[in-house]
BAFI-596300 format. One record per residue (C-alpha): residue number from 1; residue in three letters; x, y negated, z negated. Coordinates in steps of 0.05 Angstrom, whole numbers. Layout:
% BAFI-596300
+-----+--------+--------+--------+--------+
! num ! residu !     c1 !     c2 !     c3 !
+-----+--------+--------+--------+--------+
! NUM !    ALA !      X !      Y !      Z !
...
+-----+--------+--------+--------+--------+
END
This chain:
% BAFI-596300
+-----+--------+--------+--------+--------+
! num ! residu !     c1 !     c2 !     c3 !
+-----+--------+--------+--------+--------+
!   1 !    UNK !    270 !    389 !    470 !
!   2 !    UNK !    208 !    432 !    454 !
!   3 !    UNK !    187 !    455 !    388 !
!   4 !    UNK !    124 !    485 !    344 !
!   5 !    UNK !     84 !    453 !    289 !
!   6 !    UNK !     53 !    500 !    249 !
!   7 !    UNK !     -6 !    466 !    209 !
!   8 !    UNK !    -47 !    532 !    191 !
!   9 !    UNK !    -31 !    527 !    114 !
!  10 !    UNK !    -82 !    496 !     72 !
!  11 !    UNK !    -53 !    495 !     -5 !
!  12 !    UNK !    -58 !    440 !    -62 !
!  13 !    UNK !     -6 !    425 !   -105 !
!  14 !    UNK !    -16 !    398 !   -169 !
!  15 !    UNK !     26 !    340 !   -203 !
!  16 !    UNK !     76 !    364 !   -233 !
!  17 !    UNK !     73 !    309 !   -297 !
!  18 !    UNK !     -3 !    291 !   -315 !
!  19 !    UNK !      9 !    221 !   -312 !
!  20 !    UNK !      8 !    220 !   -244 !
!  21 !    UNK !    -61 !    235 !   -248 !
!  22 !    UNK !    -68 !    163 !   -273 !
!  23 !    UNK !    -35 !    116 !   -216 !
!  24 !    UNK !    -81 !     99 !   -167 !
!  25 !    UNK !    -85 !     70 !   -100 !
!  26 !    UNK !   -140 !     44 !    -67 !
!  27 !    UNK !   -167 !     29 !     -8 !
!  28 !    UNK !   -129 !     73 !     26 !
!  29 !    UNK !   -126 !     64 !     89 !
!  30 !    UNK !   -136 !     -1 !     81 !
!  31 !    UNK !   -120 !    -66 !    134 !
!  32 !    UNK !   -107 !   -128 !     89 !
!  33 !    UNK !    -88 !   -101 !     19 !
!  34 !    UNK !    -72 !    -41 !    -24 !
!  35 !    UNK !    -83 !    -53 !   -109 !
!  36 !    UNK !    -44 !     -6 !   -141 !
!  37 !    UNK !    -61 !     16 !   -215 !
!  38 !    UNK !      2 !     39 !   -269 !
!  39 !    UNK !    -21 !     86 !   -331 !
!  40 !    UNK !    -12 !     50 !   -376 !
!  41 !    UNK !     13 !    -35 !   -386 !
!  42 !    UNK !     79 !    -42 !   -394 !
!  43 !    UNK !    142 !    -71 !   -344 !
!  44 !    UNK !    134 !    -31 !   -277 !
!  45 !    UNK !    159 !    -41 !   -201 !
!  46 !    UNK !    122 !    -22 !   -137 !
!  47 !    UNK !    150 !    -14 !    -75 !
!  48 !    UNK !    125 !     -4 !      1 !
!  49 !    UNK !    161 !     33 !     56 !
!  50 !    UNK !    165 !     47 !    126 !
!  51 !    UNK !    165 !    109 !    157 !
!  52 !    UNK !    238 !     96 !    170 !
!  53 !    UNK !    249 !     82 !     88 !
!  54 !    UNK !    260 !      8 !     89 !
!  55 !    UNK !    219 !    -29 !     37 !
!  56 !    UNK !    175 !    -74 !     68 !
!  57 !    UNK !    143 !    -97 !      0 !
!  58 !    UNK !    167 !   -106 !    -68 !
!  59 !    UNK !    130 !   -126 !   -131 !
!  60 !    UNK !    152 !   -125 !   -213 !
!  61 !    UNK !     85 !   -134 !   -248 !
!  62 !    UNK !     76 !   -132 !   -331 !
!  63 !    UNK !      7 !   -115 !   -323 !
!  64 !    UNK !    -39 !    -49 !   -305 !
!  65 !    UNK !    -48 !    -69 !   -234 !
!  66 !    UNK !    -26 !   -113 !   -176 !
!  67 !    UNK !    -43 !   -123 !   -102 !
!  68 !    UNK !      0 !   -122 !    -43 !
!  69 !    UNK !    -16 !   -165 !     25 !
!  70 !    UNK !    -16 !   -116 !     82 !
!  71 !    UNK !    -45 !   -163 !    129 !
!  72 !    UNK !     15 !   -175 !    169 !
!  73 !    UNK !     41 !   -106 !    177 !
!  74 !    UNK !     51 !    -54 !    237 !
!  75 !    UNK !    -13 !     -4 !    235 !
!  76 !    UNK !     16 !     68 !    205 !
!  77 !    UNK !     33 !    107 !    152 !
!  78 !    UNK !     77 !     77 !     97 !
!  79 !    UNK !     94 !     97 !     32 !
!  80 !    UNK !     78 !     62 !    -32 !
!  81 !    UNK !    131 !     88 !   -103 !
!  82 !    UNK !    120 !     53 !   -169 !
!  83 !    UNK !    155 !     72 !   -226 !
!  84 !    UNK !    146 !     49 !   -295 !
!  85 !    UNK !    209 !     24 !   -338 !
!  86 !    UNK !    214 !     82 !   -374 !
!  87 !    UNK !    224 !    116 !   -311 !
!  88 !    UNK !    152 !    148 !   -296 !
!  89 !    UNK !    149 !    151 !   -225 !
!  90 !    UNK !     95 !    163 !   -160 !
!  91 !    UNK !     91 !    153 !    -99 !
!  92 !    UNK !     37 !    167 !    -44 !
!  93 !    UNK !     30 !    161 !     34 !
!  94 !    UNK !     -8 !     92 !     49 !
!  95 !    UNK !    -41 !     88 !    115 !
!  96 !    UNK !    -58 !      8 !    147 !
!  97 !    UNK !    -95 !      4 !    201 !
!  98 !    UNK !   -136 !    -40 !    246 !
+-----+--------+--------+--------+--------+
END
């Protein structure tokens, strides 16, 4: 099985709802925990995935931000989605490393 990977295109896309502008992730990459920041308080879950889509973390918080412990996980790329209970939603790529 052989194949091409064409990584020549260098574009930005912008979010597509401004509010996305105001979750936030940080450190990222990051080796014992990622905080994660909602716009605004309010009832709101956070997941964090795999690269296979299995959620390895799960968290409901009722405040603007939360923590979760990355300590014990695989090194790679993961994905962290939050959405908010009225249905606002982001997710990003996560990165833990060692």
């Amino acid at each position: 099985l052989t194949g091409h990977l064409d990584c020549s295109s260098n574009s930005i896309t912008e979010p597509s709802n401004a509010s996305e502008l105001q979750w936030s992730i940080y450190p990222n990459p990051t080796s014992d925990q990622l905080n994660i920041s909602a716009p605004s308080n309010g009832l709101w879950n956070c997941t964090l995935m795999n690269a296979a889509g299995q959620i390895i973390r799960s968290a409901n918080a009722n405040q603007p931000s939360i923590a979760l412990e990355c300590k014990d996980l695989a090194p790679g790329m993961y994905v962290v989605r939050a959405i908010t209970a009225n249905g606002e939603s982001f997710s990003t790529p996560a990165l833990i490393q060692r």
